[in-house]
C-alpha positions in Angstrom: 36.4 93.5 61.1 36.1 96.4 63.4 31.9 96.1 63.4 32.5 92.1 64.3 35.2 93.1 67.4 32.7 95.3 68.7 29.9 92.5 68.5 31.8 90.4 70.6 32.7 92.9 73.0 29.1 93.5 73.6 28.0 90.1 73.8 26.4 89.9 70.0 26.4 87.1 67.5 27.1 88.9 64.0 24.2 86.8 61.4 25.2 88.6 58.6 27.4 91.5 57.1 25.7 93.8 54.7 27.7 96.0 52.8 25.7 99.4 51.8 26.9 102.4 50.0 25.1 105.7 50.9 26.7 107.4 47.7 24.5 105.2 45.5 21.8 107.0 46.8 21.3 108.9 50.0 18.0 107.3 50.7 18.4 104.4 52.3 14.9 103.1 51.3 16.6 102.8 48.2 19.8 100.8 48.9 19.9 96.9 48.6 21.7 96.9 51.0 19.6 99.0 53.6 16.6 97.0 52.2 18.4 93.7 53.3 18.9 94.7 56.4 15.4 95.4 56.8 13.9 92.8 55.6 15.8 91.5 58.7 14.3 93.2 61.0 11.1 92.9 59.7 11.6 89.3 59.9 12.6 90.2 63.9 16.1 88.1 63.2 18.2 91.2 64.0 17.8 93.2 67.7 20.9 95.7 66.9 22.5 96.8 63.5 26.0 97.7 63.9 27.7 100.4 61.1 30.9 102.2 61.2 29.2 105.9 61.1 26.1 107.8 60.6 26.8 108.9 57.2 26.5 105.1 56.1 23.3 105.4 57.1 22.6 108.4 55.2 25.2 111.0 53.9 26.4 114.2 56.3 24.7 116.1 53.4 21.1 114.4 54.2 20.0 114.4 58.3 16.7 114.2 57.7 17.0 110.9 55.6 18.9 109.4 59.3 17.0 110.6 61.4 14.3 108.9 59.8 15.7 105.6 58.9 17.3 105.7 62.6 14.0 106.3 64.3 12.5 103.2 61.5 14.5 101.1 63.9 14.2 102.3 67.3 10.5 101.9 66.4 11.3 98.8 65.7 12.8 97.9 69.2 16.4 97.5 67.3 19.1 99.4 68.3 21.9 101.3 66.0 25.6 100.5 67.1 28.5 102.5 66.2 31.9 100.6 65.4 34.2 103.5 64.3 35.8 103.8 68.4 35.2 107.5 69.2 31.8 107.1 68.4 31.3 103.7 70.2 32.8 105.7 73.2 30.4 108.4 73.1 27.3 105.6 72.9 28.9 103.8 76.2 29.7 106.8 78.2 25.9 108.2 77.6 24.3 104.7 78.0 25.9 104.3 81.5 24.4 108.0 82.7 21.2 107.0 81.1 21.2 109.0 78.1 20.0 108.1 74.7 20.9 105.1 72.7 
């Protein structure tokens, strides 16, 4: 479970996998599976979400729906992890020089 190996690198307890699939529907208001996961945040039991890529979030074909749903949790004080390594990488390497999250 490449998502729970980098929770417990970082220090994080994994309460819950939720699978998602952005080809249902590219908005990710309209997933059950998005919607779980905010209904967990909502409930403040989840500080960081952790997913593979940002086209689960929302499709390569669809920024604008990502953007949005990524800024939905940064207003939200939670932060969005990448598991898939190159991109895990990248999100260390700028967090160290004090880059974006």
């Amino acid at each position: 479970m490449e998502g729970g190996a980098l929770a417990a690198a970082r220090g994080l307890c994994v309460i819950e996998v939720i699978r998602d699939e952005p080809e249902d529907d590219p908005d990710p208001l309209n997933r059950p599976g998005r919607q779980r996961v905010h209904a967990r945040v909502e409930a403040g039991a989840a500080a960081t979400v952790i997913t593979r890529w940002p086209a689960a979030i929302a499709p390569d074909s669809t920024p604008g729906l990502r953007h949005r749903e990524t800024g939905w949790f940064q207003d939200h004080g939670v932060k969005v992890c990448y598991s898939w390594a190159p991109l895990a990488r990248q999100q260390r390497i700028r967090q160290r020089h004090g880059g974006p999250r």
